[in-house]
PAKEDO-312473 format. One record per residue: x, z, y of N, C-alpha, C, O in turn; residue in one letter. Coordinates in steps of 0.001 Angstrom, whole numbers, padded with zeros to 6 digits, always signed. Layout:
<batis>
XZYXZYXZYXZYA/...
</batis>
This chain:
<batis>
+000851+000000-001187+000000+000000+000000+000879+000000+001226+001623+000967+001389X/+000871-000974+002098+001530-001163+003299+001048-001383+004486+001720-000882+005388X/-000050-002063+004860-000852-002086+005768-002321-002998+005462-002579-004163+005764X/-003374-001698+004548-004302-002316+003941-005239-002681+005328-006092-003522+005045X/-005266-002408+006233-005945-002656+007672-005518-002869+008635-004417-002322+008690X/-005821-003566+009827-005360-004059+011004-005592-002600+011645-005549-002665+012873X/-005763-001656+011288-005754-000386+012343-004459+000304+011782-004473+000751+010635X/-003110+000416+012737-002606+001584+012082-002598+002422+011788-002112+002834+010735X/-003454+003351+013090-003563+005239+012844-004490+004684+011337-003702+004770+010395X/-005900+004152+010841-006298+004498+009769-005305+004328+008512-005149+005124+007586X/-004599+002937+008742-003499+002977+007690-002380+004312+007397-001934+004666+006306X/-002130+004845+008625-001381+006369+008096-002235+007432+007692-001790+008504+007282X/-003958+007062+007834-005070+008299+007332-004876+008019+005973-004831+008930+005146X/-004736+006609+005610-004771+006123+004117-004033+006399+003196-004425+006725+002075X/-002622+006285+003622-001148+007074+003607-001530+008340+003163-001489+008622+001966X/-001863+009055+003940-001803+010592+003662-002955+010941+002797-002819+012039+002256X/-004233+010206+002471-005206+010094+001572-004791+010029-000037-005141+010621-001059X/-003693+008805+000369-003281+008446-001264-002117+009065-002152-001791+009130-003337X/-001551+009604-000547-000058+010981-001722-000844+012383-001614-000199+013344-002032X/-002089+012645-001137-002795+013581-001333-003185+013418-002587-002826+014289-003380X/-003953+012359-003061-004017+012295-004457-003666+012307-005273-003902+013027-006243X/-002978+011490-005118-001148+011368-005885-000897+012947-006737-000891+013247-007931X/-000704+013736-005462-000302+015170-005433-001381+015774-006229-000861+016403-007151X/-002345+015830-006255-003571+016164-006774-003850+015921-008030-004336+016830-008702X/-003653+014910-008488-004141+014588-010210-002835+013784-010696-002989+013199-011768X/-001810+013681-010201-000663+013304-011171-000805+012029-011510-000956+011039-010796X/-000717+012189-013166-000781+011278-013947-002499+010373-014403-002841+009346-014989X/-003168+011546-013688-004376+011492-014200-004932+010028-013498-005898+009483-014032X/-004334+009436-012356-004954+008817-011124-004737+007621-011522-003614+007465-012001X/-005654+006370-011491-005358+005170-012247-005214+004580-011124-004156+004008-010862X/-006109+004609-010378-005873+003534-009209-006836+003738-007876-007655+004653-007962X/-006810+003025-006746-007531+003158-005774-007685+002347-004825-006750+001638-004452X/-009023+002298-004204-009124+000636-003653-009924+001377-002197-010269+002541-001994X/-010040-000053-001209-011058+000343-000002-012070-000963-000605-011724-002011-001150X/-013473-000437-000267-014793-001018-000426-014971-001487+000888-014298-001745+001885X/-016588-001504+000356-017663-001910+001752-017031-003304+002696-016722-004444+002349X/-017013-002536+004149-016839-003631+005053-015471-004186+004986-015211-005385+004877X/-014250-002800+005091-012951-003323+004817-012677-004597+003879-011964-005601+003895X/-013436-004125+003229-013117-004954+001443-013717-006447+001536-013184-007397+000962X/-015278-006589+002583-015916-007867+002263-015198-008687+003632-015218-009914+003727X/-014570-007780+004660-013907-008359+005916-014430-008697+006847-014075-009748+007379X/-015602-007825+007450-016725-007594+008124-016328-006655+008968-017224-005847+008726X/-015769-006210+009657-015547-004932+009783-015175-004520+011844-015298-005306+012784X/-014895-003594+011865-014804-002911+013463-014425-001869+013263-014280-001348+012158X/-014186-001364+014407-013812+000084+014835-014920+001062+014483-014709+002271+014583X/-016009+000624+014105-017300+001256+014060-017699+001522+012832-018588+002360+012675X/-017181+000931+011843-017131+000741+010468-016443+002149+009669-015387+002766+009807X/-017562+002277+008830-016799+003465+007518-016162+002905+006862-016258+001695+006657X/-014876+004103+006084-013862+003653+005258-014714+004072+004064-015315+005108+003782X/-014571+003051+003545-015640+003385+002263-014239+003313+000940-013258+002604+001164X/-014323+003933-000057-013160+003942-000947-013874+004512-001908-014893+005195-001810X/-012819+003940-003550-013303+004299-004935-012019+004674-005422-011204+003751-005425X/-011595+005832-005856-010872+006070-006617-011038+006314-008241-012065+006822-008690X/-010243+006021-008851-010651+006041-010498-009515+006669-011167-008329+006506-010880X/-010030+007443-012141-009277+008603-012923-008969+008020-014468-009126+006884-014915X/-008564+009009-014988-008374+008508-016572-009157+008919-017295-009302+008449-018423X/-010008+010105-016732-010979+010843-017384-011709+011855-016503-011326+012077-015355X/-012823+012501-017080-013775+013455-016079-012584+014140-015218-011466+013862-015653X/-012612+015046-013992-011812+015648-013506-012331+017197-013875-013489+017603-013780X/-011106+017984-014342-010916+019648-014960-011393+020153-013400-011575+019504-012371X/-011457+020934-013560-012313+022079-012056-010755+022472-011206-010784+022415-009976X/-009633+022802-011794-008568+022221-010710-008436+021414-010198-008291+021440-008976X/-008429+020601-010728-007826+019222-010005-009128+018886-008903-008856+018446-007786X/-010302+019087-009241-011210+019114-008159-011499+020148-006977-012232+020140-005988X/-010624+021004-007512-010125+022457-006286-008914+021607-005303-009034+021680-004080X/-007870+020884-005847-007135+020361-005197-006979+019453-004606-006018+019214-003875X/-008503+018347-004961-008615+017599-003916-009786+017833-002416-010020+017352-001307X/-010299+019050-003469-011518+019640-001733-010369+020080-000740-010582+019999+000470X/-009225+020518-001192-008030+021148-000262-007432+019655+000548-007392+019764+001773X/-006971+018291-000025-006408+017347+000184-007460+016935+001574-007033+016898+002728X/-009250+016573+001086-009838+016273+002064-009884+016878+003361-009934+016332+004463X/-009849+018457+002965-010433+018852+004452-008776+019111+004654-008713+020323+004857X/-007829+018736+004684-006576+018327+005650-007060+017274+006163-007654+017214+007240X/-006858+016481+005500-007342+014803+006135-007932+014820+007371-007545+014367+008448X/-009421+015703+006898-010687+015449+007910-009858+016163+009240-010141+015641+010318X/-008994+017149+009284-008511+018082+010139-007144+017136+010793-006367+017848+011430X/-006817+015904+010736-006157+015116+011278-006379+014549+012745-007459+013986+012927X/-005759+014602+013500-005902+014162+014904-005881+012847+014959-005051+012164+015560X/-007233+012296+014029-007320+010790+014592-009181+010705+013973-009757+011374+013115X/-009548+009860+014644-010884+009595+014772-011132+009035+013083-011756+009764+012312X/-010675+007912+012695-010532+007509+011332-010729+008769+010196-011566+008727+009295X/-010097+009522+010350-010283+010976+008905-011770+011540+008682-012208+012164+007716X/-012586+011032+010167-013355+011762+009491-014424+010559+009694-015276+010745+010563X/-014444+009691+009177-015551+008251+008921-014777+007772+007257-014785+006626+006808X/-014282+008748+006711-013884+008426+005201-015418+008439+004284-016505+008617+004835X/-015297+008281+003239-016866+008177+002405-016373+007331+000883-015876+006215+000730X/-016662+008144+000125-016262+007188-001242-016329+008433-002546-016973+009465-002354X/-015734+008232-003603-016562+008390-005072-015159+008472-006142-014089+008333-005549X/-015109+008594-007009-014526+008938-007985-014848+008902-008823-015793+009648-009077X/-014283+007952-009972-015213+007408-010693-013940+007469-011863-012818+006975-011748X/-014472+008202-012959-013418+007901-014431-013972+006485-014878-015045+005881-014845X/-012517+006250-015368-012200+004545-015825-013067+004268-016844-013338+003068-016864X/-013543+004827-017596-014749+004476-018383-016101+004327-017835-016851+003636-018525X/-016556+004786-016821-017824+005021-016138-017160+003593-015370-017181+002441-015804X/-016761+003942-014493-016409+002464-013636-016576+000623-014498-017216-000382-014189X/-015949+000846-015254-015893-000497-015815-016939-001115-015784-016953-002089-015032X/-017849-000886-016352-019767-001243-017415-020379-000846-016127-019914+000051-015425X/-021858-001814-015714-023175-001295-014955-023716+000068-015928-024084+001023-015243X/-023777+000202-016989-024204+000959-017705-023799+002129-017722-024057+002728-018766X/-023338+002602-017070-022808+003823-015986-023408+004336-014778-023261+005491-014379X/-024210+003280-014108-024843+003742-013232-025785+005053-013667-026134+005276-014826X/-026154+005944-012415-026919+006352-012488-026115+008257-012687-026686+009198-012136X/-025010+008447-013394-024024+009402-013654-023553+009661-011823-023170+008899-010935X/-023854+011246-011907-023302+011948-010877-021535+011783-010645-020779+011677-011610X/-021180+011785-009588-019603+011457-009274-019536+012647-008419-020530+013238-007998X/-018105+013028-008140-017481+013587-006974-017520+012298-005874-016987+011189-005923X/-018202+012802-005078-018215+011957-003950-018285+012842-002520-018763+013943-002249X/-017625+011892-001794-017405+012340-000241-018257+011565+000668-018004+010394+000953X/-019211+012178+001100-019764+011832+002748-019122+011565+003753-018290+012239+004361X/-019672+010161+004006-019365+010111+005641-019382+011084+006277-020392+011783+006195X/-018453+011441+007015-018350+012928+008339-018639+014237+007652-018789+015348+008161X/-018679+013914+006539-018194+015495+005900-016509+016188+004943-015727+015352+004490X/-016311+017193+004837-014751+017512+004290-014235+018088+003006-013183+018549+002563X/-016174+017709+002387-016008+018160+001135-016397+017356-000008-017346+016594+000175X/-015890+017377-001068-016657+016864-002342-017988+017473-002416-018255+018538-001861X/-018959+016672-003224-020069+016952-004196-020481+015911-005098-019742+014937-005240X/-021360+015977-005606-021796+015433-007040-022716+014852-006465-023654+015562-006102X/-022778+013320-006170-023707+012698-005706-023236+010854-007030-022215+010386-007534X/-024760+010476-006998-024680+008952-007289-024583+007935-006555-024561+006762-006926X/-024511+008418-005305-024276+007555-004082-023701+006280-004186-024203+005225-003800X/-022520+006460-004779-021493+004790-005034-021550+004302-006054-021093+003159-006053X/-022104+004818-007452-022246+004590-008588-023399+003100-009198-023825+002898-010335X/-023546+002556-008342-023971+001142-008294-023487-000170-008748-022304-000451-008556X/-024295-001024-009345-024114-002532-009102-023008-003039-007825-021911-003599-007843X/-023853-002563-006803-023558-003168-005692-021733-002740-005705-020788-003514-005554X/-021710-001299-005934-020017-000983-005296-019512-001668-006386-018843-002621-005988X/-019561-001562-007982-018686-002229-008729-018486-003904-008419-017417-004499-008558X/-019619-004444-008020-019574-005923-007352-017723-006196-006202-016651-006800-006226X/-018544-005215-005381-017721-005133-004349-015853-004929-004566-014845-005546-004225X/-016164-003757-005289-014518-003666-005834-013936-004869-006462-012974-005491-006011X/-014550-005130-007465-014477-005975-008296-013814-007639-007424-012731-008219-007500X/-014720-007846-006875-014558-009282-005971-013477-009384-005143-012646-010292-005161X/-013518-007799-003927-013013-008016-002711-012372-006902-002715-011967-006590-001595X/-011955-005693-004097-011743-004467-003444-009918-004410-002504-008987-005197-002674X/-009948-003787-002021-008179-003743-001294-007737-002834-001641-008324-001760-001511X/-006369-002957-002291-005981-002009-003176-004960-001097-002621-003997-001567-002015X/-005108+000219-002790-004256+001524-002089-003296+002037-003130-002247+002588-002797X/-003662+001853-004447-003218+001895-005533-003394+001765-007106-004418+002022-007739X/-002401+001394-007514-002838+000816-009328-002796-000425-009347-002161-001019-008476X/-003488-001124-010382-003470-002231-010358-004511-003359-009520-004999-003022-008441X/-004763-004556-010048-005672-005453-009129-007294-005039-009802-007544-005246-010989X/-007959-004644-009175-009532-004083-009449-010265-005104-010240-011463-004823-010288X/-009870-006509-011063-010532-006844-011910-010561-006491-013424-011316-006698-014374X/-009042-005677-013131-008236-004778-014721-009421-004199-014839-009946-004355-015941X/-010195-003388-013817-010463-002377-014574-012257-002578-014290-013016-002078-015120X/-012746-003215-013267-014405-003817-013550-014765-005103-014310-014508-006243-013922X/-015349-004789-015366-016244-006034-015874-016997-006732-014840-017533-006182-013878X/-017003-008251-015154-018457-008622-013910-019180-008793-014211-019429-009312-015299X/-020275-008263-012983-021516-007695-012427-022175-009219-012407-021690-010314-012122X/-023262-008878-012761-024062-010478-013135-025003-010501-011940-025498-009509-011405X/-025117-011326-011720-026085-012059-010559-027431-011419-010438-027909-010942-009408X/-028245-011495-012193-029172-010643-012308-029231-009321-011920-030150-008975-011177X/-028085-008209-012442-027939-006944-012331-028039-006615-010724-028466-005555-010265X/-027700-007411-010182-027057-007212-008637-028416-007487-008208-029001-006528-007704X/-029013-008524-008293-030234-008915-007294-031426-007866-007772-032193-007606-006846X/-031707-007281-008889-032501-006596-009392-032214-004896-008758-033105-004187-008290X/-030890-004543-008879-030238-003296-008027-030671-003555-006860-031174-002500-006474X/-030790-004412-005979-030680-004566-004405-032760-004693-004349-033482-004452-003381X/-033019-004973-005225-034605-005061-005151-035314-003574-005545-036437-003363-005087X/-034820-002779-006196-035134-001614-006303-034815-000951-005389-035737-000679-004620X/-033471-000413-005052-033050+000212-003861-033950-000402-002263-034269+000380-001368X/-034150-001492-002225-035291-001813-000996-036719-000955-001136-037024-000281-000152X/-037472-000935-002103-038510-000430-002526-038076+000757-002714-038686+001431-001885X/-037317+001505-003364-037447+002719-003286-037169+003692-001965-037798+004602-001426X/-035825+002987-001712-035604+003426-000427-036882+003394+000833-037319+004210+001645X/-037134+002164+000517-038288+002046+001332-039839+002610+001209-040728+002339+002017X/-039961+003298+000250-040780+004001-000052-041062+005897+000426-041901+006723+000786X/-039381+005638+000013-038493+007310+000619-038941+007716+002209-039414+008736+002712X/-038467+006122+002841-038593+006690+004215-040111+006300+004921-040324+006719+006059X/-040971+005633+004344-042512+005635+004648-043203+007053+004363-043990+007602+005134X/-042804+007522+003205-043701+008498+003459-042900+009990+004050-043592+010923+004456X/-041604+010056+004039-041555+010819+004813-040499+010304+006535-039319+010499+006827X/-041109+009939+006946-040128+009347+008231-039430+009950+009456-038756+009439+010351X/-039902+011484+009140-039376+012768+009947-038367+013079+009908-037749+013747+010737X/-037881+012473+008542-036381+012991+007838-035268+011578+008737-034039+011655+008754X/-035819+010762+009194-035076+009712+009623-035257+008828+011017-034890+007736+011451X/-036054+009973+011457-036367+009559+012964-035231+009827+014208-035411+009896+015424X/-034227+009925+013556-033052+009712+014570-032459+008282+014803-032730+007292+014123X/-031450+008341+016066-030570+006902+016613-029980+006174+015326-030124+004999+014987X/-029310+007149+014734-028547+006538+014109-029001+006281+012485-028255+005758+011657X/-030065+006649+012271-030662+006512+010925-031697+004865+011408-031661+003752+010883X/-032577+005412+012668-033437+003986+013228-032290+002486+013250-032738+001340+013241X/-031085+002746+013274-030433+001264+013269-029418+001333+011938-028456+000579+011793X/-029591+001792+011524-029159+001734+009768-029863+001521+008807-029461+001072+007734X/-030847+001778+009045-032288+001444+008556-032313+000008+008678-032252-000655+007643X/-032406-000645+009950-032865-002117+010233-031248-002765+009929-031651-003803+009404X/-030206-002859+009895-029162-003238+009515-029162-003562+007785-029089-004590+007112X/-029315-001743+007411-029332-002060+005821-029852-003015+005366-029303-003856+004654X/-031739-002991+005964-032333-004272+005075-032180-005678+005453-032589-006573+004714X/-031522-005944+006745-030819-007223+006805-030228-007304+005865-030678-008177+005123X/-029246-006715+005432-028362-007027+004505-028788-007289+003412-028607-008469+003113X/-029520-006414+002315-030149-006234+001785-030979-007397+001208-031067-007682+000014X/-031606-008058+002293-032467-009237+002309-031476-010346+002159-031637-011392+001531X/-030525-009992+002767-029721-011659+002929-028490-012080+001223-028144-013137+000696X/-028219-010631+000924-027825-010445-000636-028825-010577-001329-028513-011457-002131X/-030320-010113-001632-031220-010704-002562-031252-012070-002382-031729-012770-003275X/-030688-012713-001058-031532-014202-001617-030077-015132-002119-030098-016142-002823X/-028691-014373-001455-027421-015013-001784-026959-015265-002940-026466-016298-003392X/-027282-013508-003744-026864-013401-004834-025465-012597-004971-024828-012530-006022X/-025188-012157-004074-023586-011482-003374-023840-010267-002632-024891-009991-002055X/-022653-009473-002701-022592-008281-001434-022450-009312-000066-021788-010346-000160X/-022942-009038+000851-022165-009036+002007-021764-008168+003551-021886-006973+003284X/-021595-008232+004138-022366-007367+005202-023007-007092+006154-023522-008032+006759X/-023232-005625+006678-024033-005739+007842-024238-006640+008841-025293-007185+009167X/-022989-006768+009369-022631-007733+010418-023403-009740+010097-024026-010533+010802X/-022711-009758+008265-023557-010917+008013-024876-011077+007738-025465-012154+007828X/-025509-009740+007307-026720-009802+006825-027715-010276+008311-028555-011172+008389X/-027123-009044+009673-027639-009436+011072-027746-010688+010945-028835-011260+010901X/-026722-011215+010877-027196-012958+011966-027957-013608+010976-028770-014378+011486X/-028000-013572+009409-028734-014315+008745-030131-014028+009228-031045-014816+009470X/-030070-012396+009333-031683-012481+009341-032353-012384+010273-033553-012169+010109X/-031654-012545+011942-031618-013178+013270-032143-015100+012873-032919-015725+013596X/-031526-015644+011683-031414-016906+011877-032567-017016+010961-033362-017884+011322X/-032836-016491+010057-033569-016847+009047-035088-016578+009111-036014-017387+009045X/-035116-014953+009287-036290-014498+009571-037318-014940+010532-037054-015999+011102X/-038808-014173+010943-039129-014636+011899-038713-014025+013109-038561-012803+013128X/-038446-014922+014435-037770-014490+015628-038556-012989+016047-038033-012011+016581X/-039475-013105+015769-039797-011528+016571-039399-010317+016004-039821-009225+016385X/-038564-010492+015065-037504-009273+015193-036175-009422+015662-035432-008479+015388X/-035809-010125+016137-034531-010695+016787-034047-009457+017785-032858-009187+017952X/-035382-008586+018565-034929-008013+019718-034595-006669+018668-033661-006008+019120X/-035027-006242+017656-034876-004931+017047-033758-005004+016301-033049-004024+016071X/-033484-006413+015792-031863-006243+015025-030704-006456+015919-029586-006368+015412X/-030839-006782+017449-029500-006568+018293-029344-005497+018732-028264-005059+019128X/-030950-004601+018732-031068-003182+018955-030322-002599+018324-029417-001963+018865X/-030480-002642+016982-029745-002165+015897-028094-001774+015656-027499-000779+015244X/-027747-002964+016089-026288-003496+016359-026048-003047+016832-025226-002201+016479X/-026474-003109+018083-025695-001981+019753-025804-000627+019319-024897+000191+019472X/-027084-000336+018688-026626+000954+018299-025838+001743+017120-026296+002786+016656X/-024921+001313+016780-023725+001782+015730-022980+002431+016409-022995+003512+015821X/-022262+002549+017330-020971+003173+017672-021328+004944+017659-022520+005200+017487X/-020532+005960+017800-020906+007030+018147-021737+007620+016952-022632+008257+017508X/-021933+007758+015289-023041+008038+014951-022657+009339+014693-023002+009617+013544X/-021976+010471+015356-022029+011826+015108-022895+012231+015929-023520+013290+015870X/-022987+011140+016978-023536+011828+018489-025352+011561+018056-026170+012477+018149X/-025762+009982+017535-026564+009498+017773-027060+010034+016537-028282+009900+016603X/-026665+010729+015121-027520+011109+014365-028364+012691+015037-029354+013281+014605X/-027719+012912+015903-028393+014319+016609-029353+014169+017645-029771+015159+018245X/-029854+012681+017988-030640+012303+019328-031910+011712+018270-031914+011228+017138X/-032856+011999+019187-034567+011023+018387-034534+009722+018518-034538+009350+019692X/-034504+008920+017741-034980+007682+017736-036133+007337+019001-037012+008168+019235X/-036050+006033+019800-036615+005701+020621-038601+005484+019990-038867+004435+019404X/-039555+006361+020170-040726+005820+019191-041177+004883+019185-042135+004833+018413X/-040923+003797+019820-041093+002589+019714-040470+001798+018510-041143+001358+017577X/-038808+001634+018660-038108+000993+017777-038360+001824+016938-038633+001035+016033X/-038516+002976+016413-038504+003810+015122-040182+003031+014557-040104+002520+013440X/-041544+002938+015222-042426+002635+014686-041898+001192+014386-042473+000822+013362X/-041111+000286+014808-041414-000895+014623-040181-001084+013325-040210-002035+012543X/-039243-000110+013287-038467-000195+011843-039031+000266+010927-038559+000147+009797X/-040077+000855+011135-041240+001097+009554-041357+000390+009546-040598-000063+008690X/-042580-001298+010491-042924-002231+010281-042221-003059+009229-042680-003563+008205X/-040694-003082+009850-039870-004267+009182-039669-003494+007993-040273-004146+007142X/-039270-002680+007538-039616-002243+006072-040673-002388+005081-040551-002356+003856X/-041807-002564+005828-043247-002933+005219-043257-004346+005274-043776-004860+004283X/-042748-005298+006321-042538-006519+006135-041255-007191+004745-041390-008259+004147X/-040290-006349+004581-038790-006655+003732-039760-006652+002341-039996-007541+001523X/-040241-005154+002455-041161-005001+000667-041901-005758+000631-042062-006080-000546X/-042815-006557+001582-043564-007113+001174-043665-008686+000884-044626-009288+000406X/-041856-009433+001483-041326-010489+001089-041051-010740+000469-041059-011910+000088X/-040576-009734-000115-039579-010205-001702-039826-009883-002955-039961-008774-003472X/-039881-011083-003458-040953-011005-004872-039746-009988-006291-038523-009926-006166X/-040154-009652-006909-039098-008484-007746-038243-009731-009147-038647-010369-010119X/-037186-009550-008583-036123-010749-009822-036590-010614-010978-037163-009567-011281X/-036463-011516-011759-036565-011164-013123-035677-010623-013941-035977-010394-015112X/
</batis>
């Protein structure tokens, strides 16, 4: 790993991420990649470091004592980057196969300094991603170790997660009536929409203009809304959503579910 990003300070967060690990599980550590936007080459200053690390096996309750210690150094780093980290841990057997999904991981939150046991990354979609585009921090090249993710698996994952998700936040929308949830919301299912019909990850940034170009124009003004509003989301997950754009990102959620017919 030498300069997996055009940002340096994050490249020395990455640095100190990966001999933290290093330090942490030894021998145990197979390899480690950056996801998401880094990985599909979409990306900004505004963008999470999304990352998968993979083990040789479950992690012993030390070695997971020693990396809650590794993170919250990190997060405690004097640079903005440490703490927009977010990613998963995944033993090399679970990783490989879709048929893994669904298994709890050690995973790290965006803007938080600790592990927990979430399924968060444990998807179609992230093994896609690694798999294709991942950027590697360490180990070998990320097709060693993912099987590929079939066209079906992927478009069928991205059609559930719309509906469910979208189900999540209809009936309760209290839980997500903030800035920064109201334009993550309308971002996600751009994306979302523009991978069900591609057949591919791609991203936010591409999913926007497709579905600026594709869709019908009268959401045009709510997905530049959207856009503009990314920067800042420590600040903007603590402010109310405008009730306007928040009622009209239910809409487009009720419009996304109700476009897209379910893959076979």
């Amino acid at each position: 790993m030498m300069h997996p990003t055009p940002y340096p300070e994050l490249n020395v967060v990455l640095s100190e991420l990966i001999s933290g690990i290093k330090g942490a599980l030894g021998d145990v550590l197979v390899a480690a990649y950056l996801q998401g936007s880094f990985a599909v080459g979409d990306f900004d200053e505004h963008s999470d470091v999304d990352f998968v690390v993979v083990s040789r096996r479950e992690l012993f309750t030390g070695e997971v004592d020693a990396l809650q210690g590794v993170h919250a150094r990190i997060y405690d780093l004097e640079c903005g980057w440490a703490q927009h980290l977010e990613g998963s841990y995944f033993p090399e057997g679970v990783l490989r196969q879709c048929d893994g999904r669904g298994k709890q991981l050690w995973y790290l939150e965006h803007g938080d300094r600790a592990l927990v046991r979430s399924e968060h990354c444990n998807t179609a979609v992230v093994r896609w991603t690694v798999r294709e585009h991942g950027v590697v921090l360490a180990g070998p090249p990320p097709e060693e170790l993912v099987d590929p993710v079939s066209v079906d698996v992927l478009r069928r994952e991205i059609w559930e997660t719309m509906h469910d998700w979208g189900r999540k936040i209809l009936n309760e929308p209290e839980r997500f009536g903030n800035r920064f949830y109201q334009s993550f919301i309308v971002l996600s299912y751009c994306r979302m929409l523009h991978d069900l019909q591609a057949g591919r990850v791609g991203s936010k940034r591409e999913g926007a203009e497709w579905a600026k170009a594709t869709l019908d124009s009268s959401w045009v003004k709510l997905i530049d809304g959207a856009w503009g509003g990314r920067p800042n989301p420590s600040q903007s997950v603590r402010q109310p959503a405008d009730p306007a754009d928040f009622e009209r990102t239910l809409e487009f959620i009720r419009y996304a579910m109700g476009n897209t017919a379910r893959p076979n």
